[in-house]
C-alpha positions in Angstrom: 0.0 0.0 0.0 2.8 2.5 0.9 4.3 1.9 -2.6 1.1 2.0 -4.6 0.6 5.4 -2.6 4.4 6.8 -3.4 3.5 5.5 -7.0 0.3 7.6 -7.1 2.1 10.8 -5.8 4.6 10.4 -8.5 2.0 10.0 -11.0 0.0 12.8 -9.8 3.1 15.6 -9.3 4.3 14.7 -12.8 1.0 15.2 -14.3 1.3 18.1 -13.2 4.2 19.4 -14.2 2.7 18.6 -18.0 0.1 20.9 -17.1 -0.2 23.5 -19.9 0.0 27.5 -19.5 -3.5 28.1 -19.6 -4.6 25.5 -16.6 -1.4 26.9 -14.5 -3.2 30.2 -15.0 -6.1 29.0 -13.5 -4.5 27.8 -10.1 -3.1 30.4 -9.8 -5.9 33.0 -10.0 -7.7 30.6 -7.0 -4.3 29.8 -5.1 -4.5 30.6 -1.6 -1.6 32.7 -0.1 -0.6 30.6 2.5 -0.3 27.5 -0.1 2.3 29.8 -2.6 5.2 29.5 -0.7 4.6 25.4 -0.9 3.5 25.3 -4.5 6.8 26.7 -5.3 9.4 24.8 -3.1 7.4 21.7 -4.3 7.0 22.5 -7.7 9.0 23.0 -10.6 6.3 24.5 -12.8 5.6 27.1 -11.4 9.2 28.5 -11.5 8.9 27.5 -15.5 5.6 29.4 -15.8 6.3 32.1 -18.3 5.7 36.1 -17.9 2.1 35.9 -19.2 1.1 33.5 -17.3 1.8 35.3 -13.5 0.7 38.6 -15.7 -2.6 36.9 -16.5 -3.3 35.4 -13.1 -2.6 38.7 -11.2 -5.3 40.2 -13.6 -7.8 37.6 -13.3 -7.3 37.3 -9.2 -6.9 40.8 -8.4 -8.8 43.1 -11.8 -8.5 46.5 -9.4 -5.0 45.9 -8.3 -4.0 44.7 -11.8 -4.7 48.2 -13.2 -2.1 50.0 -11.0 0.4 47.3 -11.1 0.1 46.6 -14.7 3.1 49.0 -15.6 5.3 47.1 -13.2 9.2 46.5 -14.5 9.8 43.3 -11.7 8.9 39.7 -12.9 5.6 39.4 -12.5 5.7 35.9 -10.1 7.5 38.8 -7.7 4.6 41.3 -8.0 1.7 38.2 -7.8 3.5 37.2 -4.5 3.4 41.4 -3.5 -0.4 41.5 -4.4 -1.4 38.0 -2.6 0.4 39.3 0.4 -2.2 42.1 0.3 -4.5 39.6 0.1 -3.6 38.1 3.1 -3.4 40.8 4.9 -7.1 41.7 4.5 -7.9 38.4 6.5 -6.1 39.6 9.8 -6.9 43.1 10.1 -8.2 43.7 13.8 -11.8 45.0 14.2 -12.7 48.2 16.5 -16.0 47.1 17.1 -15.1 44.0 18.3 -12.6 45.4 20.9 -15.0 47.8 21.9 -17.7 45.3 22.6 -15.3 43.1 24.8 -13.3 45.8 26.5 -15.3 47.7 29.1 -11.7 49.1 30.9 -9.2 48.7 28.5 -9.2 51.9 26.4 -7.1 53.3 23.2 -4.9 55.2 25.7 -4.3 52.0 28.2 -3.0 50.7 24.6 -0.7 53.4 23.8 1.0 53.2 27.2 1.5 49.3 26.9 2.5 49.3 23.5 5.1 52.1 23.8 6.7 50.2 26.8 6.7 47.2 24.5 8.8 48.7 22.3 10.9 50.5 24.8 11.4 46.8 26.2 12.2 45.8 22.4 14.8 48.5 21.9 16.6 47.5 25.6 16.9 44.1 24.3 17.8 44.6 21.3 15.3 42.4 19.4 14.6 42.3 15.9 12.4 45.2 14.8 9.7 43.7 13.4 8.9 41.8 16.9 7.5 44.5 18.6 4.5 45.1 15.3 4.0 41.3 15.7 3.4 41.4 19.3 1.1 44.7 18.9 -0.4 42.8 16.3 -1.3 39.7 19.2 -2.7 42.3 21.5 -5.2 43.8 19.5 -6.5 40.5 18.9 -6.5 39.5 22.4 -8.9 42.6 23.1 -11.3 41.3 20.4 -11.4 37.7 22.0 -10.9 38.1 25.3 -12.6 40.6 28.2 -9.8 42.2 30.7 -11.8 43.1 33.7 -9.7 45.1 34.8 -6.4 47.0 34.6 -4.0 44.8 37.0 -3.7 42.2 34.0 -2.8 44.2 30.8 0.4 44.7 31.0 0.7 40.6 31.7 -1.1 40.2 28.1 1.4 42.5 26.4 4.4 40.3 28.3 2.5 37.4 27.0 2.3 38.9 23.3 5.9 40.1 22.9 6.8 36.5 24.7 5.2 34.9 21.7 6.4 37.4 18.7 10.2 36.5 20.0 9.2 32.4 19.7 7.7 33.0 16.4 10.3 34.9 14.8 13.1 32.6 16.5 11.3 30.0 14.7 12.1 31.4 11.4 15.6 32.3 12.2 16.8 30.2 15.1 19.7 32.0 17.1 23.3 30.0 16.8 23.2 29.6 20.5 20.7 27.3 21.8 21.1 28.0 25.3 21.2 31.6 25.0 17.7 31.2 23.4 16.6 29.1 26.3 17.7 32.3 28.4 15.4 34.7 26.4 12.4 32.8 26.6 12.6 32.5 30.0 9.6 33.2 31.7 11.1 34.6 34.7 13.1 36.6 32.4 9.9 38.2 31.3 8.5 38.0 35.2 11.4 40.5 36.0 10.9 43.2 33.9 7.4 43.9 35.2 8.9 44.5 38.5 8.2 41.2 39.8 4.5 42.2 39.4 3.6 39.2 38.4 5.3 35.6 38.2 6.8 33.1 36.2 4.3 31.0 36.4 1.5 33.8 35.1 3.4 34.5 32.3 3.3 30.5 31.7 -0.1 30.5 31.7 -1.1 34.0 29.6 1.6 33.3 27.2 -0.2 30.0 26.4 -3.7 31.8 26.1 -2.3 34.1 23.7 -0.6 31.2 21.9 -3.9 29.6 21.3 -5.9 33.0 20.3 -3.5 33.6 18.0 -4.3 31.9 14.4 -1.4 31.2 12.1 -2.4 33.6 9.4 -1.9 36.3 11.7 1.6 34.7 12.5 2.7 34.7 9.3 1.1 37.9 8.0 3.9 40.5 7.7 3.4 43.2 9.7 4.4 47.1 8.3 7.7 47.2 8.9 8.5 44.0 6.5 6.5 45.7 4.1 8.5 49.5 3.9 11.6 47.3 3.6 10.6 45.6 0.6 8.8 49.2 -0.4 12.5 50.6 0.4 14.3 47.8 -1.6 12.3 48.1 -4.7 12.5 52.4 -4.2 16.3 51.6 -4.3 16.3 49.0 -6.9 14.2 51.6 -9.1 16.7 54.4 -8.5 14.4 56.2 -6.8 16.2 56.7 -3.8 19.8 56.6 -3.1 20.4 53.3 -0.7 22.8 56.3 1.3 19.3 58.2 1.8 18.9 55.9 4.9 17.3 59.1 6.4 14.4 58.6 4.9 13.8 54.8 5.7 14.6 55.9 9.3 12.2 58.3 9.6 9.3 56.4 7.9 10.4 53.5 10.2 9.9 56.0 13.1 6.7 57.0 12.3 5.9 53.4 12.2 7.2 53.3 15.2 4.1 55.7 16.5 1.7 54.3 14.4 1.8 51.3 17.1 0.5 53.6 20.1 -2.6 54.8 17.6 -5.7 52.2 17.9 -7.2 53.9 14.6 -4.0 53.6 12.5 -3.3 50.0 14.3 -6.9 48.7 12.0 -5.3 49.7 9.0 -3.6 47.6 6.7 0.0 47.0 7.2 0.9 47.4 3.7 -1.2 50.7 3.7 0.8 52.0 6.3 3.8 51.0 5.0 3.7 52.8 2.0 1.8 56.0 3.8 4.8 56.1 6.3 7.7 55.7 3.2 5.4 58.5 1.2 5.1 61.1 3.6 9.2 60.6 4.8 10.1 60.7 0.9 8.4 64.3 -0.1 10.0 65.5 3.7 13.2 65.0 1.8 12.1 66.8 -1.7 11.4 63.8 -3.3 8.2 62.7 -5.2 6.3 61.2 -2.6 4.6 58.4 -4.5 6.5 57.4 -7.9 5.0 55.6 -10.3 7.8 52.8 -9.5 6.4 52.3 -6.1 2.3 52.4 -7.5 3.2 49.8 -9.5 5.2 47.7 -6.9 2.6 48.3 -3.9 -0.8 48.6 -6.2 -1.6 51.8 -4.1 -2.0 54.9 -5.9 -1.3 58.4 -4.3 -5.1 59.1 -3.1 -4.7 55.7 -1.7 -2.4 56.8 1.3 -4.0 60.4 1.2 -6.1 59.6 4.5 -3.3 57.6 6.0 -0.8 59.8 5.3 -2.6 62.4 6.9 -3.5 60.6 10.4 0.3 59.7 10.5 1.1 63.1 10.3 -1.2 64.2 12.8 0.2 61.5 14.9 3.6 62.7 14.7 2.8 66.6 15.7 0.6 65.2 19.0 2.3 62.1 20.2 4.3 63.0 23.4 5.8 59.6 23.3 8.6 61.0 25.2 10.6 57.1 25.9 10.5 56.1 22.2 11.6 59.7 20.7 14.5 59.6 23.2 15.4 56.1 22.3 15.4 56.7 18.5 17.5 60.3 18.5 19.8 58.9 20.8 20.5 55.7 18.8 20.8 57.7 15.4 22.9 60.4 16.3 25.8 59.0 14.8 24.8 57.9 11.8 28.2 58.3 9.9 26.3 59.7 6.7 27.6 63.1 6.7 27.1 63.9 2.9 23.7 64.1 4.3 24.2 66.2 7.5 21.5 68.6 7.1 18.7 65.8 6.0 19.4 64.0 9.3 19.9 66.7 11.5 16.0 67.9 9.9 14.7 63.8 10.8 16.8 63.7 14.4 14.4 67.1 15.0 11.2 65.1 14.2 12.1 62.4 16.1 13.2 64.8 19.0 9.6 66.2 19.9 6.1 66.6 19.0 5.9 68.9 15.7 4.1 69.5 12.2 6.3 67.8 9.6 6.2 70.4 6.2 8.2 69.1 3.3 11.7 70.7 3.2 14.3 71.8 0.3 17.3 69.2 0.6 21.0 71.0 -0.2 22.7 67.8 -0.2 23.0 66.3 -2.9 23.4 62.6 -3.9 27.8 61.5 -4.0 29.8 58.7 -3.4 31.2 59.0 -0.4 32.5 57.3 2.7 29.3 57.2 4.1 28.0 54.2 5.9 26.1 51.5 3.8 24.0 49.4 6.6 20.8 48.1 5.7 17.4 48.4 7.0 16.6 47.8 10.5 
């Protein structure tokens, strides 16, 4: 039985791989984003599909999205995986209503503490930057499932979520060090830096609860900051921006960074406010804020971001956020790009304090020299 089985698996996968263009298409157009990522590693025919073929199923899936990505210059089995991702995305967005109906202490400003101590927490450890959205990401869908009666326990649910954002992403990148990861997974570890207000064992239990409430679509959905860094690579790649203009990737990532402590920007859609936050930190700098390069890439057209944009800025002249803004200028004081001296020193004072954020003339110009090439955080 086990051979006739294997035999029918063979049979089947390399029927399959006879399929012609026009029934690829098909699959394709009804593919579920979660099943991509297998149907290529298992799958040689889909890496032999042809140009047309990704082009026709990205029309056929997606019709709106088709007609702002249609002028795109990447291979189009890149720009079907972009616009399935904003598929995906649309599953997992949180709902206010449903927060609202199960919360009757927890508010929006309970929220904006926790989650800016989250990421002060984040910075102080030095995790990878996209835990903290991941973790912000588990608490808003906590609130919609489960009723906090009152205050005491909150900031146990946050330890809980930013317990389980640091398992998931070690997961996908496992630190060299085995034991050192035993270390940072500690419970007590995670006891400790609520004051000892709660114990080991509680953050045992509520990391478990949190571990079950969270689905795996939401696990693997990536969060905003994954999306401005592949916004950033393909505005680089496009010769858009400079890959030395890190100011501006640091100053969308900060106002990112902000858009965790608003509820109301936390419902939208990552992608959304990914490309809002990159948009409003490129026309800062004098550059167009939405090129046609990155409407193609992202499917978002300029009076797509409008509203978004706009909250963000508000956000940024209103937010005290006095931990965070201290953190971030102190970390990128010494950036080491100083062919770009005054664009930082004009991001360092937006990340300093509360302010409106008007586009500025740029004197530097783009030149080749010693500056610093890191990528991305």
């Amino acid at each position: 039985m086990v051979v006739t089985r294997s035999l029918f698996k063979t049979q089947v996968r390399a029927a399959f791989e006879q399929l012609p263009d026009e029934l690829l298409m098909e699959v394709l157009a009804h593919l579920k984003d979660r099943d991509l990522g297998v149907a290529l590693c298992t799958s040689k025919r889909f890496f032999a599909c042809k140009e047309p073929v990704w082009r026709e199923a990205s029309a056929k899936r997606w019709p709106a999205w088709y007609a702002v990505a249609q002028g795109s210059e990447i291979p189009w089995r890149r720009q079907y995986e972009m616009l399935s991702l904003r598929e995906r995305e649309l599953l997992v967005l949180p709902s206010l209503a449903a927060i609202q109906k199960k919360q009757t202490v927890v508010n929006a400003q309970n929220r904006a503490v926790l989650t800016e101590w989250l990421a002060e927490v984040s910075w102080d450890w030095q995790l990878e930057s996209t835990i903290v959205f991941k973790a912000a990401a588990y608490l808003d869908h906590y609130l919609m499932n489960h009723n906090l009666p009152e205050l005491g326990g909150f900031q146990l649910v946050g330890i809980a979520c930013l317990r389980v954002a640091m398992g998931d992403v070690q997961q996908q990148a496992p630190p060299p060090d085995e034991e050192e990861e035993k270390k940072s997974m500690d419970p007590a570890r995670f006891a400790y830096i609520s004051d000892r207000t709660y114990t080991a064992a509680q953050v045992e239990e509520t990391t478990a609860v949190v571990q079950s409430s969270t689905c795996d679509d939401l696990r693997t959905c990536p969060n905003a900051k994954m999306f401005l860094r592949s916004f950033w690579y393909r505005s680089v790649q496009g010769k858009v921006i400079s890959k030395e203009e890190m100011h501006i990737y640091t100053l969308a990532s900060f106002f990112l960074q902000l858009s965790l402590l608003d509820l109301d920007l936390s419902l939208l859609p990552a992608s959304l406010l990914a490309a809002a936050a990159l948009a409003n930190s490129m026309e800062l700098f004098g550059k167009e804020s939405w090129p046609a390069t990155l409407q193609h890439y992202s499917a978002y057209k300029p009076a797509d971001l409008e509203a978004t944009r706009t909250k963000l800025n508000q956000v940024q002249a209103t937010s005290a956020a006095e931990h965070i803004r201290s953190l971030w200028r102190k970390h990128h004081e010494n950036h080491g790009y100083e062919e770009y001296k005054d664009e930082w020193t004009r991001a360092l004072q937006l990340i300093a304090c509360p302010c409106p954020a008007p586009a500025v003339k740029c004197s530097s110009s783009t030149s080749s020299g010693s500056a610093q090439t890191t990528g991305p955080m």
